[in-house]
ZADO-1210 file (C-alpha; in nm, 4 decimals, padded with zeros to 6 digits):
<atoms>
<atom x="-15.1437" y="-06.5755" z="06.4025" code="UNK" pos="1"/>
<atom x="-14.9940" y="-06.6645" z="06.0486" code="UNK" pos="2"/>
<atom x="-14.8682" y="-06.3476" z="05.8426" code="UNK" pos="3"/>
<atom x="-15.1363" y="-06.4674" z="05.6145" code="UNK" pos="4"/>
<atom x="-15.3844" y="-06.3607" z="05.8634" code="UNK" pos="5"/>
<atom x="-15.2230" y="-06.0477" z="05.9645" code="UNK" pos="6"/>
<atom x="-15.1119" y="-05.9623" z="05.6013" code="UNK" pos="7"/>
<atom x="-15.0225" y="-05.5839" z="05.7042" code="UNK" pos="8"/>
<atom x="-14.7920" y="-05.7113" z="06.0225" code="UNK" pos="9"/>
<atom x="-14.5125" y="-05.4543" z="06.0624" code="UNK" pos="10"/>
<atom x="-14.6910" y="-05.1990" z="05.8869" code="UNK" pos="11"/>
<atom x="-14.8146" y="-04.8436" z="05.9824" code="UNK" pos="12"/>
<atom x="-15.1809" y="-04.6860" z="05.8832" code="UNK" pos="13"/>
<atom x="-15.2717" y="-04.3082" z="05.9934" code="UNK" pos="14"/>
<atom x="-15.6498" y="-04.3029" z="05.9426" code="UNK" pos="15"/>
<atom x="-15.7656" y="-03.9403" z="05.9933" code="UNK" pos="16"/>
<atom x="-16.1341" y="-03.9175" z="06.1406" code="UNK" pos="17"/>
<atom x="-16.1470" y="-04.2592" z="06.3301" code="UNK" pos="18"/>
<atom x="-16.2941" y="-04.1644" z="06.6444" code="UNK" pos="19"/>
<atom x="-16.6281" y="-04.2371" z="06.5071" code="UNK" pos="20"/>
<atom x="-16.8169" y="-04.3870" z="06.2175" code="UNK" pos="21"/>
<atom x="-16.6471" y="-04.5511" z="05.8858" code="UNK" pos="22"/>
<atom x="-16.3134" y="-04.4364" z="06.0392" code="UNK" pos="23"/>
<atom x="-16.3698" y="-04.6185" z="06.2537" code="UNK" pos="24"/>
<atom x="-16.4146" y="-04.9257" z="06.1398" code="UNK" pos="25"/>
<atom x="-16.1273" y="-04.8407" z="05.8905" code="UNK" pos="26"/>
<atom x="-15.9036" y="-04.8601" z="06.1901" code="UNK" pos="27"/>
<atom x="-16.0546" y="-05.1417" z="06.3489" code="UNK" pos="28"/>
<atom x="-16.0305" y="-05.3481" z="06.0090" code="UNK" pos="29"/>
<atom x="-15.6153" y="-05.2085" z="05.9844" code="UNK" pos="30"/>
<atom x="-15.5661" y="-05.3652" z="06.3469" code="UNK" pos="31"/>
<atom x="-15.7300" y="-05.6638" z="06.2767" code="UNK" pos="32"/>
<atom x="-15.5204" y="-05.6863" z="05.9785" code="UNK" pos="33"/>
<atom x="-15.1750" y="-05.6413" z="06.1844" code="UNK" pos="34"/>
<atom x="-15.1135" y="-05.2982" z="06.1310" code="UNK" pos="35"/>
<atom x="-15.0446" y="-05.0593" z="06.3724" code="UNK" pos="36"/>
<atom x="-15.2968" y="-04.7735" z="06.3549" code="UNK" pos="37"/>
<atom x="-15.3113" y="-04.4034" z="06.4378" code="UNK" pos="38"/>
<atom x="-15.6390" y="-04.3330" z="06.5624" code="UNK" pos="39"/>
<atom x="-15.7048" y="-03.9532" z="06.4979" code="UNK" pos="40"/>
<atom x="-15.9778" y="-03.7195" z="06.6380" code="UNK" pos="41"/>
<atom x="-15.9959" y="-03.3296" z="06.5921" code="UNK" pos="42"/>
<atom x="-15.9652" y="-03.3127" z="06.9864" code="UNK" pos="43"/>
<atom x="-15.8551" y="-03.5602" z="07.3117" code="UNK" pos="44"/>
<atom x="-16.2517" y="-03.5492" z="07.3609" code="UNK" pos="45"/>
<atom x="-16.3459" y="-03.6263" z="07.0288" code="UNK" pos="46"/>
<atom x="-16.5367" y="-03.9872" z="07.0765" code="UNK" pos="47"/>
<atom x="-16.7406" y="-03.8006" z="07.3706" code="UNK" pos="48"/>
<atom x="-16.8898" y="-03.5548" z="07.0634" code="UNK" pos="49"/>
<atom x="-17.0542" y="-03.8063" z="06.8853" code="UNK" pos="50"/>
<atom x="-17.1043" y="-04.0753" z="07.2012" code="UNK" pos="51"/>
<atom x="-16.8545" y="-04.3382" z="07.1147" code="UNK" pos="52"/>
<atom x="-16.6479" y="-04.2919" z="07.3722" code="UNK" pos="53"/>
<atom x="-16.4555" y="-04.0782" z="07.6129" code="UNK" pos="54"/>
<atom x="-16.1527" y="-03.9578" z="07.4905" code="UNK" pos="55"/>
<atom x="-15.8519" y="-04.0669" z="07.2177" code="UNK" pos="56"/>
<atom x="-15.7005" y="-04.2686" z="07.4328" code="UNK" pos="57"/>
<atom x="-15.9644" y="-04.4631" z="07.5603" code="UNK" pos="58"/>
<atom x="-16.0825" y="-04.5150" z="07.1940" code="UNK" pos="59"/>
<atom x="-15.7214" y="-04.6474" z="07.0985" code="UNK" pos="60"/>
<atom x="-15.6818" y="-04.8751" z="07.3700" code="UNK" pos="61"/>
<atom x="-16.0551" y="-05.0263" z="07.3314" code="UNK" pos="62"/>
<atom x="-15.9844" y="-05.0395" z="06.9181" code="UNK" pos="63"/>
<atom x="-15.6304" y="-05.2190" z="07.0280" code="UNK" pos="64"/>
<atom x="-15.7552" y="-05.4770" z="07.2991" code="UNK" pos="65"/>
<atom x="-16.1159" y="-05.5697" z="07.0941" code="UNK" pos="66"/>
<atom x="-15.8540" y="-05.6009" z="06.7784" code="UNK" pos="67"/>
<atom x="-15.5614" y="-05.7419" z="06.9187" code="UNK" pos="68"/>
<atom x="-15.3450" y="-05.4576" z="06.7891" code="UNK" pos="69"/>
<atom x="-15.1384" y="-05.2039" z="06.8195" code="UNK" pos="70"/>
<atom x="-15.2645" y="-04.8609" z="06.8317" code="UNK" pos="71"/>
<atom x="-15.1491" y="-04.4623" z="06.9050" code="UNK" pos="72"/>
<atom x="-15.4475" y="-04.1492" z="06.9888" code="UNK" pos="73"/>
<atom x="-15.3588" y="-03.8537" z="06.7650" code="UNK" pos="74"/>
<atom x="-15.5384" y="-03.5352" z="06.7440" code="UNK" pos="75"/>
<atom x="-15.5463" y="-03.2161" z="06.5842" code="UNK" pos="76"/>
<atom x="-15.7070" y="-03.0426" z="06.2780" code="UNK" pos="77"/>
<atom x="-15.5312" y="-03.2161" z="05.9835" code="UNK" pos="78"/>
<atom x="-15.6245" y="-02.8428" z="05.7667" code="UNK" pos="79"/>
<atom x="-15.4200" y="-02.6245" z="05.9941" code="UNK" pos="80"/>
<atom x="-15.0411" y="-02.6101" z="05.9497" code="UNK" pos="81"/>
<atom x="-14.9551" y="-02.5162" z="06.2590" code="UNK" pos="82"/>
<atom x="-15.1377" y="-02.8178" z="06.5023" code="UNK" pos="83"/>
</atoms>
């Protein structure tokens, strides 16, 4: 693919909340668009909460291979200092 169709190649997103819903898609869309993507979730089991999945990394690597992207599972609770 031309950079013109991956216009974010060799950059990096961090979407918080994209194991489900308009996250999501956010990340999905980043991928698409050549960046690699941070897929977050609260917990490793997040997608299983809301039936879209199993866990992070099974979300990441579905997001990455249906994109044809790069992608990384992160999780934790993006209020708390300490996770």
């Amino acid at each position: 693919m031309s950079t013109s169709e991956r216009p974010l190649q060799g950059q990096v997103a961090w979407i918080t909340g994209s194991s489900r819903g308009l996250g999501r898609v956010m990340a999905e869309e980043l991928v698409r668009l050549g960046a690699r993507v941070a897929v977050h979730g609260t917990r490793p089991d997040s997608p299983k909460t809301f039936e879209e999945g199993s866990t992070m990394q099974t979300l990441a690597a579905d997001i990455a291979t249906a994109c044809g992207g790069e992608t990384m599972p992160v999780w934790g609770d993006v209020t708390s200092e300490t996770e």
